[in-house]
C-alpha positions as CSV (number, residue, x, y, z in Angstrom):
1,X,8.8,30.3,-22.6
2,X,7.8,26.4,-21.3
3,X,10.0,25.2,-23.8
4,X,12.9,27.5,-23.0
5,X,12.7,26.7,-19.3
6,X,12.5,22.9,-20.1
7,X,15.6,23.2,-22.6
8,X,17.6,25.1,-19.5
9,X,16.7,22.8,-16.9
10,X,17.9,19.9,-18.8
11,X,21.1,21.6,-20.0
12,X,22.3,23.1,-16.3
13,X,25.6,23.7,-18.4
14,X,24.8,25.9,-20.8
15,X,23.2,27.9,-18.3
16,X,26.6,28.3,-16.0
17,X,28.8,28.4,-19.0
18,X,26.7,31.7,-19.9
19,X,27.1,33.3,-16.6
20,X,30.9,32.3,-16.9
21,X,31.1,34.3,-20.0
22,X,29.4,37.1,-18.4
23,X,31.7,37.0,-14.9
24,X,34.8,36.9,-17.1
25,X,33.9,39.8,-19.4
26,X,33.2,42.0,-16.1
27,X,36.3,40.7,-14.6
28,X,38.4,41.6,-18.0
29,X,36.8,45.3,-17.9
30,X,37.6,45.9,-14.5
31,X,41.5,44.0,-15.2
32,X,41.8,47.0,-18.2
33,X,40.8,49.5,-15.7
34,X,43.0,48.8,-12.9
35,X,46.4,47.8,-15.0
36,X,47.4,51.1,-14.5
37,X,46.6,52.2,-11.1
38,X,48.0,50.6,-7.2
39,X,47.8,47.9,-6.3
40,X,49.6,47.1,-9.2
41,X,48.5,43.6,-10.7
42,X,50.4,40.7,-12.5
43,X,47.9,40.8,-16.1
44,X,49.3,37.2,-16.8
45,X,48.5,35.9,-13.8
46,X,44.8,37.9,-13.0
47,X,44.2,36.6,-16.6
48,X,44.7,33.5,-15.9
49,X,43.5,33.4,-12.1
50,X,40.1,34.7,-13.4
51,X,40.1,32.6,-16.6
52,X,40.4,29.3,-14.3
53,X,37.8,30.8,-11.8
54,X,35.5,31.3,-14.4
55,X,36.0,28.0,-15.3
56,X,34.7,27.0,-12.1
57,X,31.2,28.4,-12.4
58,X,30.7,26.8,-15.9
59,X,31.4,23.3,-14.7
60,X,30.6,23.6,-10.9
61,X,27.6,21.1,-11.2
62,X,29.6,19.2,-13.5
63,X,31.9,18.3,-10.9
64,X,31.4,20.1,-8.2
65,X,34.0,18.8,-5.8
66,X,36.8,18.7,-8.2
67,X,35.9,22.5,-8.9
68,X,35.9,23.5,-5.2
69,X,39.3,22.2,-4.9
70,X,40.3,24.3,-8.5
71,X,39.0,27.2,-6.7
72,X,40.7,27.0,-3.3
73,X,44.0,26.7,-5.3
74,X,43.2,29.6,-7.1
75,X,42.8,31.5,-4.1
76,X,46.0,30.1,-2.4
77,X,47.6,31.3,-6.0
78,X,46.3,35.0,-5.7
79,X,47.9,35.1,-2.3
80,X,51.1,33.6,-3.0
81,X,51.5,36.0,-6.5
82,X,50.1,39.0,-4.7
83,X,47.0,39.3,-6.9
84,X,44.3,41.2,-5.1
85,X,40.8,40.6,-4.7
86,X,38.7,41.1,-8.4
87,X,35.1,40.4,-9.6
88,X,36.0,36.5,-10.7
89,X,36.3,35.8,-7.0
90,X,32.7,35.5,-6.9
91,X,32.7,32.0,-8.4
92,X,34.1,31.2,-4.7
93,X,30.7,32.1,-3.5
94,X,29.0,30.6,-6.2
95,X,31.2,26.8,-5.6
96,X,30.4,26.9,-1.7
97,X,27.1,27.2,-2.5
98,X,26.9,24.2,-4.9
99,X,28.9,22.1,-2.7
100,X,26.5,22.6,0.1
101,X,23.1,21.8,-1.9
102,X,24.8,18.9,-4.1
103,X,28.1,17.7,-3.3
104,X,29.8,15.1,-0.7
105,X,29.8,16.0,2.5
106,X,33.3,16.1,3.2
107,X,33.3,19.1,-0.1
108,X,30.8,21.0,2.0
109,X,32.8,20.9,5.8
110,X,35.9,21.7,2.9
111,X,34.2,24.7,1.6
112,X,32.4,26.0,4.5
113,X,35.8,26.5,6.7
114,X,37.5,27.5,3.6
115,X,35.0,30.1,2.9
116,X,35.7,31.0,6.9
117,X,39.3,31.2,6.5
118,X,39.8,33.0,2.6
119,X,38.4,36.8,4.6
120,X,41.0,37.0,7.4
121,X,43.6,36.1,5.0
122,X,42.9,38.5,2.5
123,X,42.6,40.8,5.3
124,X,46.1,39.8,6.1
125,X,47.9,39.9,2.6
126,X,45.8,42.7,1.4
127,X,44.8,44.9,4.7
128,X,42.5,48.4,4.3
129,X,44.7,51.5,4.4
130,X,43.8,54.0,7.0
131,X,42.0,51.5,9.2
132,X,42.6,51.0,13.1
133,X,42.6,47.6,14.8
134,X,39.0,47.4,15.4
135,X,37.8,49.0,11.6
136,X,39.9,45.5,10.3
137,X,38.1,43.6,12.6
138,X,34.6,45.0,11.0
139,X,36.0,44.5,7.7
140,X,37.1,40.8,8.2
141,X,33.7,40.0,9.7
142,X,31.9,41.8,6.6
143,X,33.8,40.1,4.5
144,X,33.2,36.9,6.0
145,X,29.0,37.2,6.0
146,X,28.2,36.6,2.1
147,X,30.7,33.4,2.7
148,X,28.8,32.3,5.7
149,X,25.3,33.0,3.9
150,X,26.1,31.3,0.6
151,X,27.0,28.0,2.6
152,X,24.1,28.3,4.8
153,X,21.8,28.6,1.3
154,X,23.4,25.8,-0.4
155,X,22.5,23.6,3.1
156,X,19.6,24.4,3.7
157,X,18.5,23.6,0.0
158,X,20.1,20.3,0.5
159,X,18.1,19.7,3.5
160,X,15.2,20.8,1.8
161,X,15.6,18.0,-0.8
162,X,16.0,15.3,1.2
163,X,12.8,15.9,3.1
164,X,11.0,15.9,-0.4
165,X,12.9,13.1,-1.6
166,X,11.6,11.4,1.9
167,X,8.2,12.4,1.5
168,X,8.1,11.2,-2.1
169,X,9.6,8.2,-0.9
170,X,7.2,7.5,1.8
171,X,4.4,9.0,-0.7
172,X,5.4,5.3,-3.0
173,X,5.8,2.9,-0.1
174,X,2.6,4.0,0.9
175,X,1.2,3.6,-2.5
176,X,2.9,0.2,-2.5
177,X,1.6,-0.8,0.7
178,X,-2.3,0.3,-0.3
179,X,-1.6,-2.0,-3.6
180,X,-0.8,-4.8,-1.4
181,X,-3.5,-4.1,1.3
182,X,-6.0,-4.2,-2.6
183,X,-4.6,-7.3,-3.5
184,X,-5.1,-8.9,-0.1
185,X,-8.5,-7.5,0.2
186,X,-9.3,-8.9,-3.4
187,X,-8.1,-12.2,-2.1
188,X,-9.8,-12.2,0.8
189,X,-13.1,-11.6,-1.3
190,X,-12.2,-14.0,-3.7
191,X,-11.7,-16.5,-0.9
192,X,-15.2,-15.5,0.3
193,X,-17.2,-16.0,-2.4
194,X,-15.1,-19.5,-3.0
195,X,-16.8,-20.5,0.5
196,X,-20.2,-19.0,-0.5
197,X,-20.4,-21.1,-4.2
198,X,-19.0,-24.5,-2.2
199,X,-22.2,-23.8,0.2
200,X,-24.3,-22.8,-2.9
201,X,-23.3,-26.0,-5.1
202,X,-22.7,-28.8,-2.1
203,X,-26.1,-27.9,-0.9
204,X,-28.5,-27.2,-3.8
205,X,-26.7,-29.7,-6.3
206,X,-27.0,-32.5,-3.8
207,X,-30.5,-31.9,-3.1
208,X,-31.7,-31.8,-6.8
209,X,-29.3,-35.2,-7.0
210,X,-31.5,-37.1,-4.8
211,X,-34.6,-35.5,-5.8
212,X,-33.5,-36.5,-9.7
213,X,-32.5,-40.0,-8.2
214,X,-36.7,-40.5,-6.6
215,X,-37.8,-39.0,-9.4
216,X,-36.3,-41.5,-11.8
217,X,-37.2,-44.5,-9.4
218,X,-41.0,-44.1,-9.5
219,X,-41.7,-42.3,-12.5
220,X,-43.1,-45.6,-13.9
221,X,-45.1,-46.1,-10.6
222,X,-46.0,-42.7,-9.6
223,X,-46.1,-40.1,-12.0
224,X,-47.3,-37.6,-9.1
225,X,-44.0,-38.5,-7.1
226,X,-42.0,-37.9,-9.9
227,X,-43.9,-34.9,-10.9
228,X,-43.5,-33.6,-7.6
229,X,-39.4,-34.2,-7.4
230,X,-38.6,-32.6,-10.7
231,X,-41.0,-29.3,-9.3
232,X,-38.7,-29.5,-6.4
233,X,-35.5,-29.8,-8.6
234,X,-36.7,-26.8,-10.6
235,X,-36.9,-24.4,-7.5
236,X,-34.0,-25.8,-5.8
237,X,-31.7,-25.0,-9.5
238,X,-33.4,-21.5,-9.9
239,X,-32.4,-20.9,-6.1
240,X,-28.9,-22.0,-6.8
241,X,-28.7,-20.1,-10.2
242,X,-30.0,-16.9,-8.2
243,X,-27.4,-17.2,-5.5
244,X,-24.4,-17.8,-7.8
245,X,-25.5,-14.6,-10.2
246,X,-25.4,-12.9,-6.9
247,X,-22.1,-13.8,-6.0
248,X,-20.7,-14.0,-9.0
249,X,-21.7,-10.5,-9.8
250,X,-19.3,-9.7,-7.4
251,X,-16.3,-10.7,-9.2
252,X,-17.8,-7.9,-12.3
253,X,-15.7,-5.0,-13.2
254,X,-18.2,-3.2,-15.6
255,X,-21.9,-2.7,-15.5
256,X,-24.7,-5.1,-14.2
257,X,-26.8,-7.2,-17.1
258,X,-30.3,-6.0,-17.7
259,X,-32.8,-6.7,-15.3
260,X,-30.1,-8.7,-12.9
261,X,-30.9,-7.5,-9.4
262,X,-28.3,-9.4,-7.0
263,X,-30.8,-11.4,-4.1
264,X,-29.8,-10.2,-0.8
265,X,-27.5,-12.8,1.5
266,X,-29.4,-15.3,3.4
267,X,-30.4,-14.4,7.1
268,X,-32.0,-16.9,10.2
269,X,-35.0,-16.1,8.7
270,X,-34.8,-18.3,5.9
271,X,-33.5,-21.7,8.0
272,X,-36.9,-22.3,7.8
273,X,-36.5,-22.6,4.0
274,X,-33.5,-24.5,3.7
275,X,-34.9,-26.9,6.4
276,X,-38.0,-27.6,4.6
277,X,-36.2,-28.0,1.3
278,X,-33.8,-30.6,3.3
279,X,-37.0,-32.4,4.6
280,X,-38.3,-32.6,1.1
281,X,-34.9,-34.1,-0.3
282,X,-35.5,-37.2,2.2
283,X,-33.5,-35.8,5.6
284,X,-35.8,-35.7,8.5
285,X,-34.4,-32.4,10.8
286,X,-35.9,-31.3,13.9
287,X,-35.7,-28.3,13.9
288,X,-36.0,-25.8,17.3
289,X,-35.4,-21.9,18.3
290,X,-35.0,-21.1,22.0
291,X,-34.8,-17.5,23.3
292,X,-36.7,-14.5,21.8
293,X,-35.8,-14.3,18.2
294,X,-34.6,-10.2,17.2
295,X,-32.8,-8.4,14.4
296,X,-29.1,-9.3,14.0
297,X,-25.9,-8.4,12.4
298,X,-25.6,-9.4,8.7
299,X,-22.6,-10.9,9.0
300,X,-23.7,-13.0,12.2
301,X,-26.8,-14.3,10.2
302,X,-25.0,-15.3,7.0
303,X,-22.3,-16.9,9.2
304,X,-25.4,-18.9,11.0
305,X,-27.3,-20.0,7.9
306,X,-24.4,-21.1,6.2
307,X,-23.2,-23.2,9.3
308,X,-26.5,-24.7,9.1
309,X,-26.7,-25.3,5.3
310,X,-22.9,-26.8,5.7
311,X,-23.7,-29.2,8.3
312,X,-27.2,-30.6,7.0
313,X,-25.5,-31.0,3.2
314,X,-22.8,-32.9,5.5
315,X,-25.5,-35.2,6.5
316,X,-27.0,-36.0,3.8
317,X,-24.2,-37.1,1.9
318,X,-22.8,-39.3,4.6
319,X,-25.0,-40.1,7.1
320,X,-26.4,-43.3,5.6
321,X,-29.9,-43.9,4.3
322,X,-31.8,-43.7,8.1
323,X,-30.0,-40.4,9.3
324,X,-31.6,-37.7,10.7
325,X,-30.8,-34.4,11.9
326,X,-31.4,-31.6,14.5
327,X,-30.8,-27.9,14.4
328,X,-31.4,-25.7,17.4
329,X,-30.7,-22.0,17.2
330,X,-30.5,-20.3,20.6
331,X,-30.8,-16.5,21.0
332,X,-28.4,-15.1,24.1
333,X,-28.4,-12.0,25.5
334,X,-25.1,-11.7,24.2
335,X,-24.7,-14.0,21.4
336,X,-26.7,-16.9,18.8
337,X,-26.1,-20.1,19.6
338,X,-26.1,-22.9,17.1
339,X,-25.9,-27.0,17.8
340,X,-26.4,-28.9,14.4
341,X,-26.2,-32.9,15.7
342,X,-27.2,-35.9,13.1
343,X,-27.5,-39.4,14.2
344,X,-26.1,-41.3,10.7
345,X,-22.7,-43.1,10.3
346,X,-21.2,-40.2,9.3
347,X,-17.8,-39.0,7.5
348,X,-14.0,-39.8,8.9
349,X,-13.6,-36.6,11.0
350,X,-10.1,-36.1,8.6
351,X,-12.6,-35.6,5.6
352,X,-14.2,-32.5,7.2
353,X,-11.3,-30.8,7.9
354,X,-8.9,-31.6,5.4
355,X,-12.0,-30.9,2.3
356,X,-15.0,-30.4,3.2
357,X,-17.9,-32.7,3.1
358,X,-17.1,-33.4,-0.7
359,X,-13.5,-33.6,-0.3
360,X,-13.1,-30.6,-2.7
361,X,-14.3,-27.8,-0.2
362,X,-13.7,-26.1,3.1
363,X,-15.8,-28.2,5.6
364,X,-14.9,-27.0,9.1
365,X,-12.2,-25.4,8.0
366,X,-14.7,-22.8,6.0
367,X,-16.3,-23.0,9.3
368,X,-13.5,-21.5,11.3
369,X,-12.9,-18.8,9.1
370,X,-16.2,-17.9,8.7
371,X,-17.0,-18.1,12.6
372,X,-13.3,-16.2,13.1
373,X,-14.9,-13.5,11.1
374,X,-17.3,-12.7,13.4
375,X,-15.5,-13.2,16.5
376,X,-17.0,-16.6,17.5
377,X,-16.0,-20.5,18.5
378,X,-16.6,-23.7,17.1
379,X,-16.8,-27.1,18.1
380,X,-17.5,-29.9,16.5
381,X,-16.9,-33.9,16.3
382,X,-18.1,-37.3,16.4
383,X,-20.8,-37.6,19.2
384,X,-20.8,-40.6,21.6
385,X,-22.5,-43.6,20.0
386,X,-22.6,-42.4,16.5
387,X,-23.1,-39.6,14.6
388,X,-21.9,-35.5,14.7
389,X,-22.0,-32.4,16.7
390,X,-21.4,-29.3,15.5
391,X,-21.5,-26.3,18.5
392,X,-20.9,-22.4,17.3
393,X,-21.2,-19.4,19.6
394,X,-21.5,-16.2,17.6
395,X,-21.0,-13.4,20.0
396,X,-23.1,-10.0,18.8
397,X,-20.8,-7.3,20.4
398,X,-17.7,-8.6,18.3
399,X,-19.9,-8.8,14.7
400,X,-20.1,-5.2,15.1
């Protein structure tokens, strides 16, 4: 039965030429029947009146306008050759219909005032016998109904179909617009874990760089030095390695490898760490928290490390061999506030923000967009007499 209904609906045809066959044969019965008897009928003419109509229903959604136009100069035909009403007239009913649901617009105005008009004139040519004034009346307006209802069927199918072809539509631009909010949100986390491996690879690389550079310096004269370096370089690359598995884990479609547990994002809480591993790699940083130290947003704390981390890799790689470094971390009631300062030569303030401290990077242009992310403001620059400043205010009430 699936099959069969498949096979109709994609041959519409078929299934109004076999209803055509079917309206013809009742119209030819009923012809043979009422040759014979008043009103008296032209056969030629009913033959070919109800051939023509029949016509109609077979290739109405063909062409539907071009058949509503056949069929209103049928009916002009049956009045003008005085050939009553007969069962083929029904394809009149069937072609307002189908010009209401499917065809142009000016077809459907066409067949809805034709459909109002065809009654009262068959009322006129062909009137009821033994009927007053008001009986006509009732007949015209009875006779009128199924014309009214067929059009009124065909439009509101029509209307129904555009709605569904406007929710269907809106269904895909919606489904468009969530593909493109995906992509964006996949670029955005791509472009966030770009700025996380820069940190991860400008900080840790440079550190085991100098520590490799001391260690080859006085491994000759002190074995214990050297011995000492190359322990630091061996924490510093598994830090880095455990950091990049993390964030490159990200990027993963399938399954995690065995055993690879991601380490969770750095927090204030580990400054200490990262301040003592600068310390170690030869950077002197005072280091200083003011306020009373308390839980905060992740984001807020990973923005605040990595400002840190950013600004002391900074140093080191461009603020000369007798630099140092201070990092104060201030706890407001409504905010953490950071000021990262270094007394060296420093880098051309064009470096920073056109690549980073590398020239390959984000420098405080990473900074910005991580700060934006949270809401807060930065501020950074040369400071008088020599060095850099950097100043962030990371407001709590926004990380939320």
């Amino acid at each position: 039965m699936q099959r069969l209904y498949d096979f109709l609906r994609r041959h519409p045809t078929w299934v109004d030429s076999f209803w055509a066959v079917i309206l013809l044969g009742i119209t030819g019965v009923s012809l043979i029947q009422t040759v014979n008897t008043p009103p008296h009928r032209e056969p030629v003419a009913s033959v070919l009146i109800a051939v023509v109509l029949c016509l109609v229903v077979a290739l109405r959604r063909r062409m539907p306008e071009r058949m509503l136009v056949l069929a209103a100069s049928m009916g002009v035909l049956q009045l003008i050759l005085d050939v009553p009403s007969m069962a083929a007239d029904f394809a009149m009913l069937v072609i307002i219909y189908t010009v209401a649901a499917d065809g142009a617009r000016w077809a459907s105005r066409f067949a809805l005032a034709g459909g109002l008009i065809a009654a009262p004139l068959a009322q006129l040519r062909w009137p009821e016998q033994n009927t007053g004034p008001v009986g006509q009346v009732l007949v015209t307006v009875f006779m009128v109904v199924p014309f009214a209802l067929a059009w009124v069927l065909g439009d509101s199918i029509r209307t129904r179909r555009a709605y569904l072809a406007q929710l269907e539509e809106r269904a895909a631009r919606l489904e468009k617009e969530r593909e493109a909010q995906s992509k964006v949100a996949v670029a955005a986390e791509r472009a966030r874990i770009a700025r996380e491996l820069h940190d991860v690879v400008a900080h840790n690389v440079s550190v085991m760089v100098v520590q490799a550079d001391g260690a080859a310096y006085v491994l000759d004269t002190a074995p214990d030095q050297a011995r000492k370096a190359l322990e630091t370089i061996s924490g510093t690359g598994r830090q880095a390695l455990a950091e990049m598995r993390r964030l490159l884990g990200v990027l993963r479609t399938g399954e995690r490898e065995e055993g690879g547990e991601y380490v969770p994002q750095p927090d204030v809480g580990q400054l200490d760490e990262l301040i003592e591993q600068v310390r170690t790699a030869g950077l002197p940083v005072d280091y200083k928290v003011e306020g009373t130290p308390r839980p905060l947003p992740s984001g807020v704390e990973l923005t605040a490390y990595r400002i840190v981390q950013e600004a002391l890799t900074n140093t080191r790689k461009h603020g000369g061999p007798n630099a140092g470094a201070s990092v104060r971390l201030v706890y407001f009631d409504d905010g953490l506030g950071l000021l990262v300062e270094d007394d060296g030569k420093g880098a051309p303030h064009e470096l920073y923000e056109e690549g980073g401290a590398d020239g390959q990077g984000h420098g405080l242009i990473g900074m910005r967009e991580r700060i934006g992310m949270v809401g807060g403001t930065l501020d950074a620059g040369p400071r008088p007499g020599g060095g850099f400043r950097i100043s962030a205010l990371l407001p709590l009430k926004a990380a939320h």
